[in-house]
N, C-alpha and C positions, 0 to 999 in steps of 0.2 A: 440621451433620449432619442434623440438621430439615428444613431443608429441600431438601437432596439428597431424603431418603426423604421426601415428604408432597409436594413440588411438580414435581420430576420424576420422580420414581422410579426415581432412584439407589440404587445402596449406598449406607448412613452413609459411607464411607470417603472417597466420592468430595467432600462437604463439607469436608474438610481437608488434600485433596491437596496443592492450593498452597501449604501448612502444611512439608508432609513434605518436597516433593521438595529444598527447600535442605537441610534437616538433612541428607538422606541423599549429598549431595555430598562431606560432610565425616566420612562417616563409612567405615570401612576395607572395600573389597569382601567380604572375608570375613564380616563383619558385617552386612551389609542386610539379609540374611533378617532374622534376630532382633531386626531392629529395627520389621519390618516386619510379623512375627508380633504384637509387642508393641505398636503401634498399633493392629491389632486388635484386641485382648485389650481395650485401652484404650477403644476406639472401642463396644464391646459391653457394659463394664462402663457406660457413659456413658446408652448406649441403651436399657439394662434397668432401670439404678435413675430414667429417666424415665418409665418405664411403658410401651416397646415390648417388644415378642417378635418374636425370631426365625421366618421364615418357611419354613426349611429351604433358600430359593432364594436361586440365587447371580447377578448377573449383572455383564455388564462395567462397569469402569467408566473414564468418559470421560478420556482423553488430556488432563489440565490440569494446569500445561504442557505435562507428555509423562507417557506413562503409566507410572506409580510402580506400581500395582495393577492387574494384569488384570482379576478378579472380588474380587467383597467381599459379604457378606451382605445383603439386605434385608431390612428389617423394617416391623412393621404397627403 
């Protein structure tokens, strides 16, 4: 997530896509959202208690494998 945001200037999210998208195979369509709010959630708790801040900007993030997250947060 490091270095999504500091070497390309990704969303954190976009650092553990290749993470998510298997879990999210196996998890029940009705369900993705809130699994993928909750990554979030996670991905920000992560981000803050190492001493980044939210930037209020949001931008895409890259298709790897395929894209799991459209937009995800940056941070500074």
């Amino acid at each position: 997530m490091r270095s999504a945001t500091e070497c390309w200037g990704y969303p954190a999210v976009a650092g553990i896509t290749f993470l998510i998208a298997p879990i999210l195979e196996n998890v029940p369509t009705e369900e993705v959202d809130y699994v993928k709010k909750g990554t979030g959630a996670i991905v920000c708790a992560i981000m803050e208690a190492n001493g980044y801040e939210k930037t209020g900007v949001k931008k895409a993030v890259p298709p790897f494998p395929y894209r799991v997250f459209s937009r995800g947060e940056v941070y500074k």
